[in-house]
N, C-alpha and C positions, 0 to 999 in steps of 0.2 A: 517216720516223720517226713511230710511230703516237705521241698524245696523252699516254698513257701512259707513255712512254718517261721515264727519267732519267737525265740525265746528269749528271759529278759534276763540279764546278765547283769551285775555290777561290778563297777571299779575299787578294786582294794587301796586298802590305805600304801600299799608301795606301788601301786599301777599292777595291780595282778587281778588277770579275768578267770574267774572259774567259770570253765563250760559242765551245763548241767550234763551227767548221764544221758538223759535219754537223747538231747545231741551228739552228745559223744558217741555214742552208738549208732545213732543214725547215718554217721560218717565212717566209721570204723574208728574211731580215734582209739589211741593207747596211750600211757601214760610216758614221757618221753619221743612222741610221735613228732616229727620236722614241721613247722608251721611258718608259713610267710605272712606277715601283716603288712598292710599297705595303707595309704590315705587315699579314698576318693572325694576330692574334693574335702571344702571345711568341715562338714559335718560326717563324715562314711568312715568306717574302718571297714576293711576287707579282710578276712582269714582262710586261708586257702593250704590244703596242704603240701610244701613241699613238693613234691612230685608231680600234684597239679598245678603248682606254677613253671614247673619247670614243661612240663608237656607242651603248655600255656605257651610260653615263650617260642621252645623250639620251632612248634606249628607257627604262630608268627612268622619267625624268620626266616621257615624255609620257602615259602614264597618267594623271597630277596636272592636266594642263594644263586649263586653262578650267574645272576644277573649282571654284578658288579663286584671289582675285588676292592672290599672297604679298607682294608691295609694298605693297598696300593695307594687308593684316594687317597686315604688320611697323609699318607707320604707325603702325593705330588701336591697337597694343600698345605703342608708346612715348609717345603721346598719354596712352594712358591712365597710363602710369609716373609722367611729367610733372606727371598733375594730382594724381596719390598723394603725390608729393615734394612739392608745392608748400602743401598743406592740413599 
């Protein structure tokens, strides 16, 4: 099944999507496989597996890495809320 492909899937009466077989296969899926669903905008669902959102992400964020310590930030910006609030 090239990337492209669509398949038409429906909503069950409890919100349950059944992916046909030959999708399923197409992706390796199994039954009990980890899936991340997401909203793109109003109309998009996204289904991603698991492990490719996590890959997803990491690549993202190592970009950022050692760039800035975000823990530190986040600190010295509620440090400074604290002393705003307190004056």
């Amino acid at each position: 099944m090239a990337h492209s492909a669509a398949v038409d899937v429906r909503l069950g009466a409890q919100g349950r999507l059944v992916l046909p077989a030959s999708l399923r296969r197409a992706l390796s899926l199994s039954a009990g496989d980890a899936l991340v669903a997401r909203a793109e905008g109003p109309d998009r669902i996204v289904l991603e597996k698991h492990s490719a959102a996590l890959a997803r992400l990491q690549e993202r964020f190592a970009k950022s890495r050692g760039k800035r310590d975000l823990a530190a930030s986040l600190i010295a910006d509620r440090r400074s809320e604290a002393r705003r609030d307190v004056r």
